[in-house]
VOBA-1610 file (N, C-alpha, C; in pm, whole numbers, padded with zeros to 5 digits, always signed):
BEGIN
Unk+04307+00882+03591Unk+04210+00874+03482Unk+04224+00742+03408Unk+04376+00745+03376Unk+04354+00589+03307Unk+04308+00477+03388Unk+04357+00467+03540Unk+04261+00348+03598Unk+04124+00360+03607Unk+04057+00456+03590Unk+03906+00433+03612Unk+03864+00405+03466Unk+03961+00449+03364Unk+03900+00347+03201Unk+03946+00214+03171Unk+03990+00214+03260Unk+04027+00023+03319Unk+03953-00022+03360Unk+03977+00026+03468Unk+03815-00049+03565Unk+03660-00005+03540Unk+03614+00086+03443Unk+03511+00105+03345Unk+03546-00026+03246Unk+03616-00033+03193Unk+03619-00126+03097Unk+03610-00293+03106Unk+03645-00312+03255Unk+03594-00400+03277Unk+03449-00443+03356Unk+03453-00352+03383Unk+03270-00370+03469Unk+03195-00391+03330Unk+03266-00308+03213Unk+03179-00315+03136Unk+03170-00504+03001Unk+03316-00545+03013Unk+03287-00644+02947Unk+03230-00714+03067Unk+03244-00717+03176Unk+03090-00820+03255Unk+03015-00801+03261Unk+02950-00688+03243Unk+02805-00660+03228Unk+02736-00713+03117Unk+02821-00673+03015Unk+02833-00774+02860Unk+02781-00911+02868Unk+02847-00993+02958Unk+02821-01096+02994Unk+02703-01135+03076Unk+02654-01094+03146Unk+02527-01072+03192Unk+02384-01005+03127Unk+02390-00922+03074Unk+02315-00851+03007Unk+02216-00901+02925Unk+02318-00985+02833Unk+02188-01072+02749Unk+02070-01185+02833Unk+02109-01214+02920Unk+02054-01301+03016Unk+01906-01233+03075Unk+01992-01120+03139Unk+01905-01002+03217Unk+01777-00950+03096Unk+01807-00929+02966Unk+01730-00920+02888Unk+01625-01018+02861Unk+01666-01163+02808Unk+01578-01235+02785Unk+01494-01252+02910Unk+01539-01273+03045Unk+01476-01297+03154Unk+01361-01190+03193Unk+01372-01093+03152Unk+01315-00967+03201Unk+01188-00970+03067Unk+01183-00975+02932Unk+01157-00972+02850Unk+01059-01125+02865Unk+01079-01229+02862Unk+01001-01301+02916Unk+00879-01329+03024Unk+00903-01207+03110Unk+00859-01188+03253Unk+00715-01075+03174Unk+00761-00971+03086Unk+00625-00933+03021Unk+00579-01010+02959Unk+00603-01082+02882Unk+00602-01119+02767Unk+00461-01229+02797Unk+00305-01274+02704Unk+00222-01356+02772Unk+00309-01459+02730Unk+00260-01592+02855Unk+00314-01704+02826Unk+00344-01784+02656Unk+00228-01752+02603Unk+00224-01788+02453Unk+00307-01762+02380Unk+00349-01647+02399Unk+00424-01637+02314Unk+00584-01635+02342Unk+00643-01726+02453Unk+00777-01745+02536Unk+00768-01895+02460Unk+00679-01980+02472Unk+00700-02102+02424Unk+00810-02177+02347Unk+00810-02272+02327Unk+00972-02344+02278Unk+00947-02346+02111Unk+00789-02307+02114Unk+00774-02325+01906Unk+00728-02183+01899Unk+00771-02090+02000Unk+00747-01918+01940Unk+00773-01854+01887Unk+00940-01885+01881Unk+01042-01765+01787Unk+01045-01729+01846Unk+01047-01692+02000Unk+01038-01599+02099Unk+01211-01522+02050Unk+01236-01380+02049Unk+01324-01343+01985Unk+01452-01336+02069Unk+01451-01348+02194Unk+01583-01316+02248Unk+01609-01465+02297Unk+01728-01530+02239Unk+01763-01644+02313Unk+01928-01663+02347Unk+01953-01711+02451Unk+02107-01696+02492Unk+02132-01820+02517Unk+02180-01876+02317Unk+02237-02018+02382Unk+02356-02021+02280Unk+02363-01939+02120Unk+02485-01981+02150Unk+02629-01881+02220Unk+02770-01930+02186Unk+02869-01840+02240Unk+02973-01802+02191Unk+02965-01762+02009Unk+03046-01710+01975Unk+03012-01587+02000Unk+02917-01478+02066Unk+02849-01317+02052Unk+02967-01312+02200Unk+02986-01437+02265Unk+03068-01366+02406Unk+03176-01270+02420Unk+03286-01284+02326Unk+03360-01234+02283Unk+03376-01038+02193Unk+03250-01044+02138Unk+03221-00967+02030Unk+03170-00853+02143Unk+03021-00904+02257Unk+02933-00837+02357Unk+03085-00795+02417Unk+03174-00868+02497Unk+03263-00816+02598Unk+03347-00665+02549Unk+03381-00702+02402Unk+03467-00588+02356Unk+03414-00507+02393Unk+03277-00510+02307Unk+03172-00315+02269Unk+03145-00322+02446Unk+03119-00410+02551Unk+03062-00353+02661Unk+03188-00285+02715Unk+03323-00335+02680Unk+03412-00265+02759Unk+03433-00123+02689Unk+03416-00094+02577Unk+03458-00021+02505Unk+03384+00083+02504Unk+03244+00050+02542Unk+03168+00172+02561Unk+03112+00221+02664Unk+03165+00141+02822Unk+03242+00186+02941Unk+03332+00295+02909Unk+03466+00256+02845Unk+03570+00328+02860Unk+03520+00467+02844Unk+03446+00452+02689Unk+03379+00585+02632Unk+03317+00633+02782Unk+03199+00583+02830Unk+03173+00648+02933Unk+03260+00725+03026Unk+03343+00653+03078Unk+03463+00703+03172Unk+03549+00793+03111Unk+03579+00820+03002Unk+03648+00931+02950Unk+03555+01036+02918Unk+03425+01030+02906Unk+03315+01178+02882Unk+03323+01216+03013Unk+03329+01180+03177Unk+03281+01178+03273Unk+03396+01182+03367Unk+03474+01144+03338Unk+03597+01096+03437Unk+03615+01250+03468Unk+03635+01338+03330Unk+03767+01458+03420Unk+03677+01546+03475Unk+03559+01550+03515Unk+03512+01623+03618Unk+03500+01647+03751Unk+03519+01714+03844Unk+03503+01687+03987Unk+03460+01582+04029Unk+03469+01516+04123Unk+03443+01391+04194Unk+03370+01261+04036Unk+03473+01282+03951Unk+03495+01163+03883Unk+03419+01070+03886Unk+03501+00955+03977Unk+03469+00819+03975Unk+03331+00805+03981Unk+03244+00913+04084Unk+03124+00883+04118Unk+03029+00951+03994Unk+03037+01051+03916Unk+02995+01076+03784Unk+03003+00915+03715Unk+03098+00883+03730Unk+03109+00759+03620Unk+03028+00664+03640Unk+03025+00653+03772Unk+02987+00509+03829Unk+02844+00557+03818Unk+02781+00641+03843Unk+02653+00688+03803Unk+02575+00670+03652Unk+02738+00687+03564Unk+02658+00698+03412Unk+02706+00561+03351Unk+02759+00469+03439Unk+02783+00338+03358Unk+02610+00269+03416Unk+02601+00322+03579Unk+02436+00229+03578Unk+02332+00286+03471Unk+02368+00409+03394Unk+02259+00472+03297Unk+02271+00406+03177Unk+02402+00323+03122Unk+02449+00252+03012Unk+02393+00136+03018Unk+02406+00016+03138Unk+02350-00079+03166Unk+02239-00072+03159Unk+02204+00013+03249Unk+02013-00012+03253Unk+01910+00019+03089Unk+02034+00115+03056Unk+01982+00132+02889Unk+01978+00020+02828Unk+02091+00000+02818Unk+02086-00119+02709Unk+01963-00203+02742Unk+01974-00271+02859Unk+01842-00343+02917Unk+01715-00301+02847Unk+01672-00187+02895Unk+01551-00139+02883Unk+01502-00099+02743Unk+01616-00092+02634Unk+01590-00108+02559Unk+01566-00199+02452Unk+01678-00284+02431Unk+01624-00388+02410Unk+01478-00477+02509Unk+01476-00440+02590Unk+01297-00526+02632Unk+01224-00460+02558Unk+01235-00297+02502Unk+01106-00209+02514Unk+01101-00259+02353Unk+01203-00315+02259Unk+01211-00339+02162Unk+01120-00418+02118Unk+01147-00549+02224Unk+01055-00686+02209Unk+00908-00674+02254Unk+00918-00610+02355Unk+00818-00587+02451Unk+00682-00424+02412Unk+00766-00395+02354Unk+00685-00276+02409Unk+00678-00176+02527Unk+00748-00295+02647Unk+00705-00219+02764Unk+00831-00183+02804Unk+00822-00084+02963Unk+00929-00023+03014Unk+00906-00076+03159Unk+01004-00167+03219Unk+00948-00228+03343Unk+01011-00148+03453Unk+00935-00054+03500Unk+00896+00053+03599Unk+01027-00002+03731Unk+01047-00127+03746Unk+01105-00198+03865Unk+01306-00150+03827Unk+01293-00225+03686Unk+01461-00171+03603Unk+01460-00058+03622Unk+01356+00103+03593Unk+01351+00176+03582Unk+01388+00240+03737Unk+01309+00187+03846Unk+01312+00201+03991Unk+01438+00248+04052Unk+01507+00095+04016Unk+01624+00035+04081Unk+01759+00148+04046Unk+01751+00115+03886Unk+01853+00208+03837Unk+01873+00347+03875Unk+01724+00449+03875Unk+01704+00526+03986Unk+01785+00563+04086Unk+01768+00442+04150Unk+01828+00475+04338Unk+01978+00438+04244Unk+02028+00384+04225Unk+02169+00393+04200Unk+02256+00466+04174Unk+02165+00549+04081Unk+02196+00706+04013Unk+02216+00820+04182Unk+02086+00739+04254Unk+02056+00887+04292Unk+02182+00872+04467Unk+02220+00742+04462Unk+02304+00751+04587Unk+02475+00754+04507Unk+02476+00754+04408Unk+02638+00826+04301Unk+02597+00948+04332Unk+02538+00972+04308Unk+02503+01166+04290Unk+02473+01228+04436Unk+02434+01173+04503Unk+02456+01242+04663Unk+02591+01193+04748Unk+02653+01113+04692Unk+02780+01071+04690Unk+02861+01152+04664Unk+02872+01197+04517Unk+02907+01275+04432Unk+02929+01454+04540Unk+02786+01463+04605Unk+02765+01591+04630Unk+02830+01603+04781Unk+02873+01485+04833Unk+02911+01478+04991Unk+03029+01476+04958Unk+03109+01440+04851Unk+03255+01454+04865Unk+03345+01525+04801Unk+03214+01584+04696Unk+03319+01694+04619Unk+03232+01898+04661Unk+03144+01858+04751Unk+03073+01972+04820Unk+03005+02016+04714Unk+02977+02000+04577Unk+02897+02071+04507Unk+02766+01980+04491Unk+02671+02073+04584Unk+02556+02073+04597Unk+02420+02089+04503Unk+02471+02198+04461Unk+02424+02215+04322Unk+02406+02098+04191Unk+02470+01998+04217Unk+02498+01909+04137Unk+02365+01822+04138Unk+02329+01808+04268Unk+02270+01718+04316Unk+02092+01775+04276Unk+02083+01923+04274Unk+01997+01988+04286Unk+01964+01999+04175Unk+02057+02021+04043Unk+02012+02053+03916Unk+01974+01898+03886Unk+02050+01813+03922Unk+01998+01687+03876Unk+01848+01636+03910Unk+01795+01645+04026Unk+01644+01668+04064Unk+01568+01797+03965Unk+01601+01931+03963Unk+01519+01975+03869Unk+01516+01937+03740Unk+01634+01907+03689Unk+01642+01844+03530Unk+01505+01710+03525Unk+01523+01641+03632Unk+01461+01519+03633Unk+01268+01583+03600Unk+01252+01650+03703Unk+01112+01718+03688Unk+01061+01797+03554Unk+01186+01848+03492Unk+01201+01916+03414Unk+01144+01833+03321Unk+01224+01718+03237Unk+01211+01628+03155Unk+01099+01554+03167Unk+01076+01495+03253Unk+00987+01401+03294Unk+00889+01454+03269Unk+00817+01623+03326Unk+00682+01679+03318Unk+00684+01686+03173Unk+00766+01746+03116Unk+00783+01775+02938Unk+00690+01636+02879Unk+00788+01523+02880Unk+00727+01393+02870Unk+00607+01387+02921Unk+00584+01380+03038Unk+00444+01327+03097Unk+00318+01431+03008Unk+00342+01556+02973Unk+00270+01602+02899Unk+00257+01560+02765Unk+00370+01497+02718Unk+00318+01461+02611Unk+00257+01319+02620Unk+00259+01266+02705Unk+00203+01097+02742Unk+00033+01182+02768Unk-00016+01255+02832Unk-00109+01283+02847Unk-00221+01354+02735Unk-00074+01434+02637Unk-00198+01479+02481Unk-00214+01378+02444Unk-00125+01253+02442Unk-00163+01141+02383Unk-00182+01158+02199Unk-00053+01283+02167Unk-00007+01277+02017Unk+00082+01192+01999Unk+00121+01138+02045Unk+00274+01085+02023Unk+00242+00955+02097Unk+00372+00849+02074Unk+00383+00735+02134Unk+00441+00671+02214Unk+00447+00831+02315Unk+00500+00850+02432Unk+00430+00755+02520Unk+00492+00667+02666Unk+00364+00615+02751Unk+00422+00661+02863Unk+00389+00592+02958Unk+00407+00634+03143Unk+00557+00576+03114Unk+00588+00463+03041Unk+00713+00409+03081Unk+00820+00504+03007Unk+00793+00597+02888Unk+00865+00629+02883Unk+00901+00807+02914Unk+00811+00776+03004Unk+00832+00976+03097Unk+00891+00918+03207Unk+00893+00791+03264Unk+00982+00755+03387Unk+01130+00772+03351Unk+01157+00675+03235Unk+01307+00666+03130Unk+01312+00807+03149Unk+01208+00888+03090Unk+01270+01046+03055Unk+01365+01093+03202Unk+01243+01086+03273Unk+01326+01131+03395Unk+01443+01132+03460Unk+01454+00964+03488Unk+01571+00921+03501Unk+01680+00942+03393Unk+01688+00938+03323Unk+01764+01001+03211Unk+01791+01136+03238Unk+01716+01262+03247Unk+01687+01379+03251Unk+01776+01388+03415Unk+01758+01299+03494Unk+01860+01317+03635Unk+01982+01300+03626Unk+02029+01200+03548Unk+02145+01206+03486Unk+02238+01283+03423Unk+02166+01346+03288Unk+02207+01481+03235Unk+02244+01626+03305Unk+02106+01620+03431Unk+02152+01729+03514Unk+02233+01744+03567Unk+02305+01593+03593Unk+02491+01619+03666Unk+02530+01663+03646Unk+02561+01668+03518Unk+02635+01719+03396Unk+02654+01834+03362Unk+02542+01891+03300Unk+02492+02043+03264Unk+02334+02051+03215Unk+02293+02213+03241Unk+02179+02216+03146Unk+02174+02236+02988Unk+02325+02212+02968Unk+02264+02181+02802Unk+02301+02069+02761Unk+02335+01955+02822Unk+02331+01798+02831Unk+02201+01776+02830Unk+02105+01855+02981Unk+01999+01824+02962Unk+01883+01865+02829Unk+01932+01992+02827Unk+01896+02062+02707Unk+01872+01942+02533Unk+02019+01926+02524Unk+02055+01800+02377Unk+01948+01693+02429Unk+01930+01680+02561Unk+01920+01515+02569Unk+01737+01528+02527Unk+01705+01613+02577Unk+01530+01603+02567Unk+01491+01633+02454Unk+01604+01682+02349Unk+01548+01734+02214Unk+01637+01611+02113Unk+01712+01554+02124Unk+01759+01467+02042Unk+01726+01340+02012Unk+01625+01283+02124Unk+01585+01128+02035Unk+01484+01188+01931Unk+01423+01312+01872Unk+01313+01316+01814Unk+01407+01308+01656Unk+01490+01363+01622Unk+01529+01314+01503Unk+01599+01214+01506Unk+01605+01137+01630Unk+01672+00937+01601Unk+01541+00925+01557Unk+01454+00966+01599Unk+01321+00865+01637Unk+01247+00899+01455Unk+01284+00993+01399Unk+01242+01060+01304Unk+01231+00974+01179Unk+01325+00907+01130Unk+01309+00805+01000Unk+01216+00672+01049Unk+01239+00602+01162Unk+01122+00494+01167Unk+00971+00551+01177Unk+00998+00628+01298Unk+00841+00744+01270Unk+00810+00771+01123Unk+00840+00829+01037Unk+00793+00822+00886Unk+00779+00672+00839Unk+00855+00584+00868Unk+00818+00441+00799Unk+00710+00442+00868Unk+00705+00413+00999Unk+00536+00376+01035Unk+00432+00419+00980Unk+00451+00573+00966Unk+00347+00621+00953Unk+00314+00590+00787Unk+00430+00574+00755Unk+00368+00515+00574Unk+00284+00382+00579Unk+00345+00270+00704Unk+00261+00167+00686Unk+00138+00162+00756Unk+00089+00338+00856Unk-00017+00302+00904Unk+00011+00262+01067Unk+00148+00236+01081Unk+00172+00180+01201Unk+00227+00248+01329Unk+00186+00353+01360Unk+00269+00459+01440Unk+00307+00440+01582Unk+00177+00359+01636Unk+00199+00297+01778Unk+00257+00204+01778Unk+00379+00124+01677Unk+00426+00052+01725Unk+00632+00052+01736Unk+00631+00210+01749Unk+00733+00245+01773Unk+00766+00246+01934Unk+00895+00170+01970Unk+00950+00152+02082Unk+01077+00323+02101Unk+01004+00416+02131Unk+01058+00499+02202Unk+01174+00510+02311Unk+01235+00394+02418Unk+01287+00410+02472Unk+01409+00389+02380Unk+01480+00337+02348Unk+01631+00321+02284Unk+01685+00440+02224Unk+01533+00545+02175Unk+01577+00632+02094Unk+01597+00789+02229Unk+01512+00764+02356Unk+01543+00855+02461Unk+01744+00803+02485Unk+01773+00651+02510Unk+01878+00605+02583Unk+01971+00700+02514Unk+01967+00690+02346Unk+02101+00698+02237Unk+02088+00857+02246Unk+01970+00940+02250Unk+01927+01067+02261Unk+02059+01087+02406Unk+02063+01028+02508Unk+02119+01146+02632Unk+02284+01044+02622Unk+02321+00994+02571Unk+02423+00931+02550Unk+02537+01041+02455Unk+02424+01062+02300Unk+02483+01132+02207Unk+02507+01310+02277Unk+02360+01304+02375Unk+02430+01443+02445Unk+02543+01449+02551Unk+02566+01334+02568Unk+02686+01350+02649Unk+02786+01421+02575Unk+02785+01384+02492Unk+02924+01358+02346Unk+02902+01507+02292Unk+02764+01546+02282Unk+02776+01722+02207Unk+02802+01829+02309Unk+02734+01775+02436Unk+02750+01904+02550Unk+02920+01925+02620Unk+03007+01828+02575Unk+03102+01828+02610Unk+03112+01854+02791Unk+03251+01807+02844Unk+03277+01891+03008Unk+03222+01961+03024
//
């Protein structure tokens, strides 16, 4: 156990190191040209390098966290290695969806298959099958929940973020159904105090939903316990 919060902890201060990069680059790539420009303010920029130091700690540190929610379960390593690509790709996707608005379906894709060959990994070497299975229904589970609400079109739910749901929602199912359970009901009171600011200024659609799904199935890691 303690080597895999080692070696969590360091995947995670390099990712640290990468990450901000992966952000601005990705974030740029929506972003219209106009407003990337050198007199934009364009908001994410990676030039200077005192944050290197500061990013490496919290990325290792909240690896470790990962690897200790995840580690002492059956086939371990591959739980972990599953929920550190759900940490990475979060962070990513949230910060873009911050700047952006958007959820780029491709991050969303990728991270996906990463999840989904840990978790049939997961199910080939520790024989529980089931694992693999609740994680696909959780995924449908969540995702349709979401996609219905992207479709009443009350909320400021979009396509990008019933994909997040999903993938998220596949994740949780490793776990348990009341991981999945916390995770689909808990970004609504993250999401709950900026939702009232908007709506005081009138501004409701311009809440970025994904960060508050990421911190939503993160914090259920932490309540649903082993």
């Amino acid at each position: 156990m303690s080597a895999m919060v080692w070696c969590s902890a360091l995947c995670g201060a390099l990712a640290a190191v990468a990450l901000p990069h992966a952000c601005a680059r990705t974030a740029r790539m929506l972003l219209p040209a106009r407003l990337c420009g050198p007199a934009s303010g364009f908001p994410i920029t990676v030039r200077a390098r005192w944050w290197m130091p500061l990013a490496c700690g919290a990325g290792a540190g909240a690896s470790a966290a990962v690897a200790r929610l995840t580690g002492e379960r059956p086939g371990g390593p591959l739980l972990t290695a599953g929920w550190l690509v759900v940490l990475y790709a979060g962070v990513l996707l949230s910060v873009v969806d911050v700047v952006t608005h958007r959820l780029p379906t491709p991050v969303i894709g990728t991270a996906a298959l990463a999840l989904a060959v840990t978790l049939a990994g997961h199910a080939l070497t520790t024989g529980q099958t089931q694992t693999l299975i609740r994680a696909g229904l959780a995924a449908s589970a969540v995702g349709g929940g979401y996609l219905l609400l992207a479709i009443l079109g009350s909320s400021s739910v979009g396509l990008g973020d019933v994909r997040l749901a999903a993938f998220l929602g596949a994740a949780l199912g490793a776990l348990g159904w009341p991981a999945v359970l916390y995770g689909a009901l808990l970004p609504y009171p993250l999401a709950a105090p900026e939702a009232l600011m908007r709506l005081t200024l009138r501004r409701p659609r311009d809440l970025a939903f994904g960060p508050y799904l990421v911190a939503g199935a993160f914090l259920a890691v932490s309540v649903a316990g082993p």
